[in-house]
N, C-alpha and C positions, 0 to 999 in steps of 0.2 A: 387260878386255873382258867375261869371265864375268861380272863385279859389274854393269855396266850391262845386260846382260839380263836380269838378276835384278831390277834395280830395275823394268825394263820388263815383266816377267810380270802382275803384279798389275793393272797399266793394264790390258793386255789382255785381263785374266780378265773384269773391271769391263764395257769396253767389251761383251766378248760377250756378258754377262749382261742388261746394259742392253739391247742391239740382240735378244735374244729374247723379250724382253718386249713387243716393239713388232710382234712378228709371232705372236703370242698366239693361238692358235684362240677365236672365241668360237661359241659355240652359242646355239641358240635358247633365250628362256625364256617361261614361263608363270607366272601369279600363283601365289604359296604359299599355296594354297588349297586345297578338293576340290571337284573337277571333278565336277559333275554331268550332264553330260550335252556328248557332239562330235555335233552334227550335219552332214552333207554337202548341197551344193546344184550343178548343175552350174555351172558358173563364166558372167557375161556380161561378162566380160571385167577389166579391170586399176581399182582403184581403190573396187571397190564389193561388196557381198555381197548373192548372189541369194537370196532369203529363201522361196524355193520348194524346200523339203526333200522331198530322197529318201530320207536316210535318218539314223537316228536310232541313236545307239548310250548306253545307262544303264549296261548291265552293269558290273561292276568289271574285268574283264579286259579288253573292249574301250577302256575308258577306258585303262589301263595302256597298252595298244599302244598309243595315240596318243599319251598322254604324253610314252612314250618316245620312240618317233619323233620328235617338235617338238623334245625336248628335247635327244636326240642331235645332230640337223641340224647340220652345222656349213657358217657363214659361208662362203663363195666369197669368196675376193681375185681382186680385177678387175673389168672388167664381164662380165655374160654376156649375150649375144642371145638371149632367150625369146619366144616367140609366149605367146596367151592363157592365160592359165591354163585348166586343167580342170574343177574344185573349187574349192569355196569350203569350207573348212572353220571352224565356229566351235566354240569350245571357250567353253564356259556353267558359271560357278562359282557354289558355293554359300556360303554362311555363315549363324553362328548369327542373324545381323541383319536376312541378307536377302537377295536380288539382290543380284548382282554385272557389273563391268563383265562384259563380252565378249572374247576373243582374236577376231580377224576373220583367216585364212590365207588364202593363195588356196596352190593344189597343181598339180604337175605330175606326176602317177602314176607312176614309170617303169614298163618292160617287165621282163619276166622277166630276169635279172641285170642290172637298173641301178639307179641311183639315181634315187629319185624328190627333186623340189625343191619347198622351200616357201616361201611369202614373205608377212611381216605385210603386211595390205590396207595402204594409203599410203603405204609404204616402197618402194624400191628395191632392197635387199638380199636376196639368194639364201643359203638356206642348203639344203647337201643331206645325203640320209638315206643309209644303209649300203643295199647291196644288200639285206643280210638285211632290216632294215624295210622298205626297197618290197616284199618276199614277203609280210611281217604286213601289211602296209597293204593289196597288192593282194585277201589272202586275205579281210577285213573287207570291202571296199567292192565287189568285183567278184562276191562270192557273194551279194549279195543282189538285184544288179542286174537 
């Protein structure tokens, strides 16, 4: 009896290893590149970006907080019922050649301790930020407002 559990351990380990792979957290990403410049626009709704900027961030620091924000955001499993986006966030790269594509976001700012959510313009997919990034996020976009 002991010998056939023993042969069945190893399945099992397998099995789990396998089955955690498939519920994987994945996060947002961004081109490997340096970001030159995120601009913000208020949002007109799902599918598109309002190219009417409010505000404009170059600094290195401000770039960094975005960054990381997108980049932290982790995927939601499931659906989520969302109203309009907020934001439009684009994030603008540069290189030694030239222009670069665009990231297109649309945002959903959260409130003081929550998470704020983002989602690539076309997509369907939610991914949300840590509490503490909605604070850097809110502190960026609402102090200049």
């Amino acid at each position: 009896m002991l010998k056939w559990v023993f042969s069945l351990l190893p399945i099992l380990c397998v099995a789990f290893l396998v089955g955690c792979q498939f519920h994987e957290i994945e996060n947002m990403v961004l081109l490997d590149e340096k970001i030159a410049e995120v601009t913000i626009s208020e949002s007109n709704g799902f599918g598109g970006m309002n190219e009417e900027i409010i505000q404009s961030f170059t600094d290195k620091e401000s770039i960094k907080t975005f960054k990381k924000a997108i980049t932290t955001a982790r995927k939601q499993v499931g659906d989520v019922d969302v109203s309009d986006p907020q934001y439009d966030v684009m994030v603008k790269y540069t290189s030694k050649e030239g222009q670069l594509p665009t990231h297109g976001i649309h945002l959903w700012l959260g409130k003081e301790n929550e998470k704020s959510m983002f989602m690539y313009i076309e997509d369907k997919e939610v991914y949300f930020t840590s509490t503490k990034m909605t604070e850097k996020l809110r502190m960026l976009i609402l102090s200049d407002n």
